[in-house]
LOLOTOR-744888 format. One line per field, with one value per residue: residue in one letter; x, z, y negated of N, C-alpha, C, O in turn. Coordinates in nm, 4 decimals. Layout:
<pts>
r: c(A / ...)
n.xx: c(X / ...)
n.zz: c(Z / ...)
n.yy: c(Y / ...)
ca.xx: c(X / ...)
ca.zz: c(Z / ...)
ca.yy: c(Y / ...)
c.xx: c(X / ...)
c.zz: c(Z / ...)
c.yy: c(Y / ...)
o.xx: c(X / ...)
o.zz: c(Z / ...)
o.yy: c(Y / ...)
</pts>
This chain:
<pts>
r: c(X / X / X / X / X / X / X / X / X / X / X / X / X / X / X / X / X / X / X / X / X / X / X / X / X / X / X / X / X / X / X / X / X / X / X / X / X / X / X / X / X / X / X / X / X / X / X / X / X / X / X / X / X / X / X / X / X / X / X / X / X / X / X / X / X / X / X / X / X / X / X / X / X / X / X / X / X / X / X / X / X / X / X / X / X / X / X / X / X / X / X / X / X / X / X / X / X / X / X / X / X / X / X)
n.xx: c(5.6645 / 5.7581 / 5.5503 / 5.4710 / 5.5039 / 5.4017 / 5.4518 / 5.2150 / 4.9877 / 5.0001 / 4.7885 / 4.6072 / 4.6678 / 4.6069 / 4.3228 / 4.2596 / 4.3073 / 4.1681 / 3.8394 / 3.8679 / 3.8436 / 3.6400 / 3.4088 / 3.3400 / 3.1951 / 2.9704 / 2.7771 / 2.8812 / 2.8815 / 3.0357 / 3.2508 / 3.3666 / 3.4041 / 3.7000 / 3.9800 / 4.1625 / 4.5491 / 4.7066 / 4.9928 / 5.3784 / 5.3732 / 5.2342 / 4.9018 / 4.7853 / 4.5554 / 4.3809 / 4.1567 / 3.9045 / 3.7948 / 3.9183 / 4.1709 / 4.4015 / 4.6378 / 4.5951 / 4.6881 / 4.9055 / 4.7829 / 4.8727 / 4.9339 / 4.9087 / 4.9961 / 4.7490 / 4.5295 / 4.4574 / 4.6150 / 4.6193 / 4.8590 / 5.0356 / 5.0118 / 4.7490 / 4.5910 / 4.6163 / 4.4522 / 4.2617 / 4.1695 / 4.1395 / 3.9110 / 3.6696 / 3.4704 / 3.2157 / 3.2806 / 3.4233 / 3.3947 / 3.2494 / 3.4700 / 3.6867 / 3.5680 / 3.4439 / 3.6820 / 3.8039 / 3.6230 / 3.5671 / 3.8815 / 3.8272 / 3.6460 / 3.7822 / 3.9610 / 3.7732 / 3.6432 / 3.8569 / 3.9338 / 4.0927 / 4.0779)
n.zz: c(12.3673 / 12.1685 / 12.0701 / 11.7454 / 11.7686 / 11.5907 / 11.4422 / 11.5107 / 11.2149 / 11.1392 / 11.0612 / 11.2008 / 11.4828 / 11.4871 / 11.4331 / 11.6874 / 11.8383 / 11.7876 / 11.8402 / 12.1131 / 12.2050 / 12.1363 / 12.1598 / 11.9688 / 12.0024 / 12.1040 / 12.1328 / 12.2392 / 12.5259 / 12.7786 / 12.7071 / 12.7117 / 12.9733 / 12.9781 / 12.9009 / 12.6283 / 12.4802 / 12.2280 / 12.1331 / 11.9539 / 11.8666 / 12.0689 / 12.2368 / 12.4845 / 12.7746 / 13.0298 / 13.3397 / 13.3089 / 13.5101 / 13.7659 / 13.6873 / 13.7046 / 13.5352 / 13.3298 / 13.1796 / 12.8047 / 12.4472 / 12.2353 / 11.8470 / 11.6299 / 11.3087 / 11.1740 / 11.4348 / 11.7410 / 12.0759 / 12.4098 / 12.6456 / 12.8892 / 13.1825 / 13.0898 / 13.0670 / 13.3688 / 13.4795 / 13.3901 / 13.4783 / 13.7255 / 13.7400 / 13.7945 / 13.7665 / 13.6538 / 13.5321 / 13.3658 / 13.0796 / 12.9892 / 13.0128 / 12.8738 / 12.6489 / 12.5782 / 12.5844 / 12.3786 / 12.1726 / 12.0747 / 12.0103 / 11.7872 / 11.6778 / 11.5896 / 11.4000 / 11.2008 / 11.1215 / 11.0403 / 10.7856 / 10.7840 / 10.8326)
n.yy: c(-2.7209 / -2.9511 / -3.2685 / -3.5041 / -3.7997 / -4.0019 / -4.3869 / -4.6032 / -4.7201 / -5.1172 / -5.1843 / -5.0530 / -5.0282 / -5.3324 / -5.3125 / -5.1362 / -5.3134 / -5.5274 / -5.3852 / -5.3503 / -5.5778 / -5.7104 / -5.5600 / -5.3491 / -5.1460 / -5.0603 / -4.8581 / -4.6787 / -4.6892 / -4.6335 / -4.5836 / -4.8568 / -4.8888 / -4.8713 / -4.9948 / -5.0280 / -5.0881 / -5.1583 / -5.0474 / -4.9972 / -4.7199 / -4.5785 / -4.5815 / -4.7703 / -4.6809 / -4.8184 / -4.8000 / -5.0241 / -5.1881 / -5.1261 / -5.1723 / -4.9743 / -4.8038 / -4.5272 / -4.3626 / -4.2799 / -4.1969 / -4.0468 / -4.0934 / -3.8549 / -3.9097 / -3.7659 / -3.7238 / -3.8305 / -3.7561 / -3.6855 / -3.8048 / -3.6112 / -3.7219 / -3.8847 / -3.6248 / -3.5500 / -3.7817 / -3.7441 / -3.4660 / -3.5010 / -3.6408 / -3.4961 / -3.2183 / -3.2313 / -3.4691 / -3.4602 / -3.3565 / -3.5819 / -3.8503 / -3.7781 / -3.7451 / -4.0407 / -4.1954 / -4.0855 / -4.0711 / -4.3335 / -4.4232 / -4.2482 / -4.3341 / -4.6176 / -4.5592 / -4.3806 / -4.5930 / -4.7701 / -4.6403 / -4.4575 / -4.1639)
ca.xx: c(5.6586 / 5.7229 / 5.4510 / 5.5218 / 5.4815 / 5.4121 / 5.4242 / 5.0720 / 5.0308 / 4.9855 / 4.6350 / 4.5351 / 4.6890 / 4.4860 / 4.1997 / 4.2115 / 4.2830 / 4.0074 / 3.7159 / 3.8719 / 3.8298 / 3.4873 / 3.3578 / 3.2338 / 3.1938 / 2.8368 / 2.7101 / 2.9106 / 2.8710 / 3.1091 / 3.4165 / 3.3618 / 3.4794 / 3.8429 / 4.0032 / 4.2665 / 4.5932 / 4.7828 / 5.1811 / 5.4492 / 5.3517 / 5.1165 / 4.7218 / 4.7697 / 4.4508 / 4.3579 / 4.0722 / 3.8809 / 3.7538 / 4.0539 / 4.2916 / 4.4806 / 4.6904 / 4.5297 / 4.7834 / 4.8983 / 4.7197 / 4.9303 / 4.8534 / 5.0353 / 4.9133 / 4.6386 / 4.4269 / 4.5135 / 4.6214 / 4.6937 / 4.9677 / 5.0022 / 4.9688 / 4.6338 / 4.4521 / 4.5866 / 4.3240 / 4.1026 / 4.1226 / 4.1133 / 3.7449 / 3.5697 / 3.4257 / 3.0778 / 3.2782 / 3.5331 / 3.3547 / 3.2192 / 3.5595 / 3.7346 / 3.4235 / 3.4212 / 3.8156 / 3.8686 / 3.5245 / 3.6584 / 3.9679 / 3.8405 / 3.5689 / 3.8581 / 4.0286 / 3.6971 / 3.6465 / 3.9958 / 3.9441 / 4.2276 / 3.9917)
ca.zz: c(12.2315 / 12.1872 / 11.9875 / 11.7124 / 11.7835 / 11.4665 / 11.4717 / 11.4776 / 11.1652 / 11.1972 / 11.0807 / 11.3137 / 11.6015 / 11.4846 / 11.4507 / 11.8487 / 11.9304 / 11.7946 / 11.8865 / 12.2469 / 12.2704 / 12.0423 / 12.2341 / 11.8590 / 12.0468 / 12.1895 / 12.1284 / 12.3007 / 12.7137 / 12.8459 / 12.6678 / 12.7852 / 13.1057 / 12.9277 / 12.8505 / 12.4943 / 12.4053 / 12.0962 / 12.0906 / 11.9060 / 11.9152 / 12.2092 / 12.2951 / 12.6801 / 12.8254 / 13.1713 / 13.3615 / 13.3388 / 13.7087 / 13.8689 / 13.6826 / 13.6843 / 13.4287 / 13.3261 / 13.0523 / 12.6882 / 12.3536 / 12.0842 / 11.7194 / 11.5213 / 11.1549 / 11.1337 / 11.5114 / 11.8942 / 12.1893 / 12.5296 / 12.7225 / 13.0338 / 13.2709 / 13.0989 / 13.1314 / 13.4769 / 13.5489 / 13.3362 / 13.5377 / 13.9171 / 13.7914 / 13.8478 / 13.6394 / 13.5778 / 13.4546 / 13.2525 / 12.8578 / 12.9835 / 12.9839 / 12.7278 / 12.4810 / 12.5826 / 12.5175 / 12.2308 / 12.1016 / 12.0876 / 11.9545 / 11.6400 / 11.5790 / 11.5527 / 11.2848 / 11.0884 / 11.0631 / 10.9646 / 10.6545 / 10.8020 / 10.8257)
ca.yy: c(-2.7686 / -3.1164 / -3.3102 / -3.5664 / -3.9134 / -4.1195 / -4.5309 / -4.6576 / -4.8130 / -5.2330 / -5.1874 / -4.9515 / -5.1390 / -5.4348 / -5.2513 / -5.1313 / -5.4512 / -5.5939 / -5.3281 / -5.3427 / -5.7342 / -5.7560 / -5.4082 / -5.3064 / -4.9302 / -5.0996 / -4.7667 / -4.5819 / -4.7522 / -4.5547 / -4.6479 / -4.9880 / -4.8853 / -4.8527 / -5.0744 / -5.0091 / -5.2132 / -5.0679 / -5.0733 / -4.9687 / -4.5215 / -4.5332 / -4.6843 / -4.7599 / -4.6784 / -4.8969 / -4.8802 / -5.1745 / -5.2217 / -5.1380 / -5.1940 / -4.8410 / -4.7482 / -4.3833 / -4.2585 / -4.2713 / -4.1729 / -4.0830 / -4.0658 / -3.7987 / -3.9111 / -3.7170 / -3.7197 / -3.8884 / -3.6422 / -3.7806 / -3.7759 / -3.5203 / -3.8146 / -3.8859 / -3.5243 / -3.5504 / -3.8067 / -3.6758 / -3.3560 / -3.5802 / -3.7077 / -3.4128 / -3.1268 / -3.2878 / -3.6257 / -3.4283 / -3.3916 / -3.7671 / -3.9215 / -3.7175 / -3.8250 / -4.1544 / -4.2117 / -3.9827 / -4.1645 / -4.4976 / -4.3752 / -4.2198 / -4.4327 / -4.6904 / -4.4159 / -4.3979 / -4.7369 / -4.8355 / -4.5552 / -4.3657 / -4.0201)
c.xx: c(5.6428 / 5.6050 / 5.4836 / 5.4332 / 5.4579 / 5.3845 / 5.2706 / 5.0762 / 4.9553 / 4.8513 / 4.5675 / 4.5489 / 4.6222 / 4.3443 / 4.1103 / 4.2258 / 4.1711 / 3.8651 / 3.7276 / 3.8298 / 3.6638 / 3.3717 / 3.2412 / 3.1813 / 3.0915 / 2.7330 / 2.7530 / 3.0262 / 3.0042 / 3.2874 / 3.4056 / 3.4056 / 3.6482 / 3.8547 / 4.1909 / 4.3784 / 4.6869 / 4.8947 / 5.2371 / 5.3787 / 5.2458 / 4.9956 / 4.7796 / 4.6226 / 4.4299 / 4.1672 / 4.0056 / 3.8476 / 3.8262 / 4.1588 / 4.4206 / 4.5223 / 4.6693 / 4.6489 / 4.8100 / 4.7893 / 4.7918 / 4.9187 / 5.0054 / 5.0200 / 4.7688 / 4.5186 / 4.5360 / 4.4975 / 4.6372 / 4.8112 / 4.9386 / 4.9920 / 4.8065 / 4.5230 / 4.5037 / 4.4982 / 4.1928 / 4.0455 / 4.0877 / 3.9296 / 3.6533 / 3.5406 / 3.3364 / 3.1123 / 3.3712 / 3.5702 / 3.3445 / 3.3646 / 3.6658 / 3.6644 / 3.4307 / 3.5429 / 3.8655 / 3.7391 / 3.5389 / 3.7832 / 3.9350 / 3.7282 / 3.6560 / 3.9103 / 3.9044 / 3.6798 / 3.7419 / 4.0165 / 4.0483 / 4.1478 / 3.8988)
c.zz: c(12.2307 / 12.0589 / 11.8953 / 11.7447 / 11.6740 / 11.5341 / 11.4224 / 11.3783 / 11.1948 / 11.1757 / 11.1858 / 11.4700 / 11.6058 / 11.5083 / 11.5712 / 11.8898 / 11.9493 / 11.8370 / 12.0146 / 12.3191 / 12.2163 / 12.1157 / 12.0862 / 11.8845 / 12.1272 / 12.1835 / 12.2210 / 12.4690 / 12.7425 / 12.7631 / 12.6584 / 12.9353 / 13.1058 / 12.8904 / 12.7571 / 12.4697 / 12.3285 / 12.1015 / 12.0076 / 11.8445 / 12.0332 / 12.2370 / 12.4260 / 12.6901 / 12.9760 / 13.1932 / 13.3900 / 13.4201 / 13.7341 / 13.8229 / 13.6571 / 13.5611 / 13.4495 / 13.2257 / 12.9008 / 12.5892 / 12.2287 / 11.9540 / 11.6542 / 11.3063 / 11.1194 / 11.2560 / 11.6177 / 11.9496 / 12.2614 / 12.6049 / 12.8610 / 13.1568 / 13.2462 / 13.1390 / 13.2354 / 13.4963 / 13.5035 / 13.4146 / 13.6655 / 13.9277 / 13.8376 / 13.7331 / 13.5653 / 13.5380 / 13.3833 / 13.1327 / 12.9036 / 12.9613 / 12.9000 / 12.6198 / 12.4910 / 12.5419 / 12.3980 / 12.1462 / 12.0329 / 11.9802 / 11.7746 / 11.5989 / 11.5156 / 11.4064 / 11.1579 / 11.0447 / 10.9571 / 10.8119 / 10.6981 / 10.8376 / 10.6890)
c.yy: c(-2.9194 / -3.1502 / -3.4175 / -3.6920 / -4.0338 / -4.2531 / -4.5171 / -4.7601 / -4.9926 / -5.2531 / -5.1186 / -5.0116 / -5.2889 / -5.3985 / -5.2101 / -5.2518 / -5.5132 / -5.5496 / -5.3497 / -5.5245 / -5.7753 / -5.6401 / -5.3637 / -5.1860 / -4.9746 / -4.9354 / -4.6480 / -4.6359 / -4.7196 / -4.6074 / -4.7932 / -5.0157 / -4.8554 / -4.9546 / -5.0229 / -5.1310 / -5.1127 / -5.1156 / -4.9788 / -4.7891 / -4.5035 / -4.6121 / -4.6416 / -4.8118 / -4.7374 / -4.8596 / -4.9848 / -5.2188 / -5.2047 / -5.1389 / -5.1297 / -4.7758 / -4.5571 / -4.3021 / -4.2931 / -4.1846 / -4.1860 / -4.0319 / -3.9366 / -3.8139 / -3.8722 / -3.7789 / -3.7876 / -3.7569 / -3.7348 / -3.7122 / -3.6362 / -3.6187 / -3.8538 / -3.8214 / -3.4886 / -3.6026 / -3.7893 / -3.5183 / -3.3696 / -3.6082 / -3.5959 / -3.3008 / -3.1759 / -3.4074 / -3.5670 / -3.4594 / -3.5563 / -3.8467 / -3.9196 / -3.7855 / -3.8875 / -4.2518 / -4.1974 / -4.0459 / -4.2909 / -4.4991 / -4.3623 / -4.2442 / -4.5576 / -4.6226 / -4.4379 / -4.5018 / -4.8380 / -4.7551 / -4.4580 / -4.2107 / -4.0681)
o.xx: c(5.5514 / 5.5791 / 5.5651 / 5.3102 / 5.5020 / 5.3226 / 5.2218 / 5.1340 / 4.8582 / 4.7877 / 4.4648 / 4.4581 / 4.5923 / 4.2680 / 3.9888 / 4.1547 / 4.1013 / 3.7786 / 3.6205 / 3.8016 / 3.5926 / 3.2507 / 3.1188 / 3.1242 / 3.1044 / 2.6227 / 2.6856 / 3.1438 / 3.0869 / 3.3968 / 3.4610 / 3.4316 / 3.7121 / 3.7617 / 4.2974 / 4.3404 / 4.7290 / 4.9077 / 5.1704 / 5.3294 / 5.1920 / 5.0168 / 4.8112 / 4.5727 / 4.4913 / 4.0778 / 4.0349 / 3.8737 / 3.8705 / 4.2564 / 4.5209 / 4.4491 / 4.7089 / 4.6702 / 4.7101 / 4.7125 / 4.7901 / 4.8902 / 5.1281 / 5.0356 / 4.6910 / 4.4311 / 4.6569 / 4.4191 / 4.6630 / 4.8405 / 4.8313 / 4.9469 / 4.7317 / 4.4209 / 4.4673 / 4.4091 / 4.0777 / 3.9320 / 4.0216 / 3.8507 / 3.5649 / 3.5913 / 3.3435 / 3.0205 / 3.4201 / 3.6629 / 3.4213 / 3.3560 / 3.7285 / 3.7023 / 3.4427 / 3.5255 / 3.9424 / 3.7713 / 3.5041 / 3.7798 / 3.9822 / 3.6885 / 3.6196 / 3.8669 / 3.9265 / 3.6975 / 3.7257 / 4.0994 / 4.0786 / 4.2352 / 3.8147)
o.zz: c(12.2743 / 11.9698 / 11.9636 / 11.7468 / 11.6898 / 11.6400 / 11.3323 / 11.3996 / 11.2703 / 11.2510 / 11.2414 / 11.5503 / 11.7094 / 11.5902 / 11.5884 / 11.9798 / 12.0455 / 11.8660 / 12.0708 / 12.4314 / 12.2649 / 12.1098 / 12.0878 / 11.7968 / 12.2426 / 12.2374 / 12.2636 / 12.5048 / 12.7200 / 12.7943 / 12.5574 / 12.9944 / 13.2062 / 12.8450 / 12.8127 / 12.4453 / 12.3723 / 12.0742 / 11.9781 / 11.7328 / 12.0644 / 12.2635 / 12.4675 / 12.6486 / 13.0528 / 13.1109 / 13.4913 / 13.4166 / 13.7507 / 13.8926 / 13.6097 / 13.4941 / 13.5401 / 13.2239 / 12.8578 / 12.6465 / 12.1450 / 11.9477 / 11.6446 / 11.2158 / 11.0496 / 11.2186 / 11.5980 / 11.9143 / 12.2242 / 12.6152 / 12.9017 / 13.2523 / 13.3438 / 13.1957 / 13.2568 / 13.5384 / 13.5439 / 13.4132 / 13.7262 / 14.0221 / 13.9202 / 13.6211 / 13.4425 / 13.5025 / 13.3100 / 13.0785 / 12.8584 / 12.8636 / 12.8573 / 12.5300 / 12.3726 / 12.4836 / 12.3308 / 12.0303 / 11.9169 / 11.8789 / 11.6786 / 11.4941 / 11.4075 / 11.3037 / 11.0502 / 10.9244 / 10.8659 / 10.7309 / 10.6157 / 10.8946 / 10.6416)
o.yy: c(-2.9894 / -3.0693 / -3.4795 / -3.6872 / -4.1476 / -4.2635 / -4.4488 / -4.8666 / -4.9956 / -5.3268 / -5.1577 / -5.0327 / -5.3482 / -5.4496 / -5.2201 / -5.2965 / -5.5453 / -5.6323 / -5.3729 / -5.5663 / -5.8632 / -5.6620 / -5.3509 / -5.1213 / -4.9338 / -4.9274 / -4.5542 / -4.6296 / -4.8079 / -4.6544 / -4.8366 / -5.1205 / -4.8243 / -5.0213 / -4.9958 / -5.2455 / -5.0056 / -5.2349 / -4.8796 / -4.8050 / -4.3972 / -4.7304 / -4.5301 / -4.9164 / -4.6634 / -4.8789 / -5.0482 / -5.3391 / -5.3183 / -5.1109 / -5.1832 / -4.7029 / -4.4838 / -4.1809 / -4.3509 / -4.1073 / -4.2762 / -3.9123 / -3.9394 / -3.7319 / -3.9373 / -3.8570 / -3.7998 / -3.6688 / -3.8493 / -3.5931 / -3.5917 / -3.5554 / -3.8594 / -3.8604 / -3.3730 / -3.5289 / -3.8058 / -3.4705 / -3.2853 / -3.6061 / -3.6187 / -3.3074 / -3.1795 / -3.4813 / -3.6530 / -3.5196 / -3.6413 / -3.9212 / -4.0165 / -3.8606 / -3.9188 / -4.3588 / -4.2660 / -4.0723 / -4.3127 / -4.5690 / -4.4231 / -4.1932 / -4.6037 / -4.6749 / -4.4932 / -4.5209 / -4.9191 / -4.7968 / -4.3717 / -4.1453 / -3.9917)
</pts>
């Protein structure tokens, strides 16, 4: 089943830009170890220590999914870092969403 891909709109892509450069997500540590840049249809997720491109994040209007390259490495970290890096991504994510009014 393919999934739909909506454009991110230009607020919303401002919006990650700016929490990812200002780290307004001080509450939530852990997605500070990501690092977010918003294009066209897709948040590319990097880790921020090394550097490693981890996977897409794409919005369908309503909520973010990730790509199947992403919950590959979300499934490499381990079991006991699994919910941790899911929550800490998908956290980030749609605290950006609430913020922007878009939920």
């Amino acid at each position: 089943m393919q999934r739909i891909r909506k454009p991110l709109p230009v607020s919303l892509r401002r919006l990650i830009t700016e929490c990812n450069r200002t780290h307004l997500s001080k509450s939530q540590s852990k997605a500070l170890d990501f690092s977010f840049s918003a294009c066209t249809r897709a948040i590319r997720v990097h880790n921020r220590w090394t550097g490693e491109f981890l996977g897409n994040a794409y919005f369908n209007g309503e909520e973010f999914y990730f790509s199947q390259q992403m919950m590959k490495y979300i499934n490499r970290v381990g079991h006991e870092n699994y919910f941790k890096v899911q929550n800490a991504i998908s956290g980030f994510l749609n605290n950006c969403l609430f913020v922007g009014g878009f939920r």
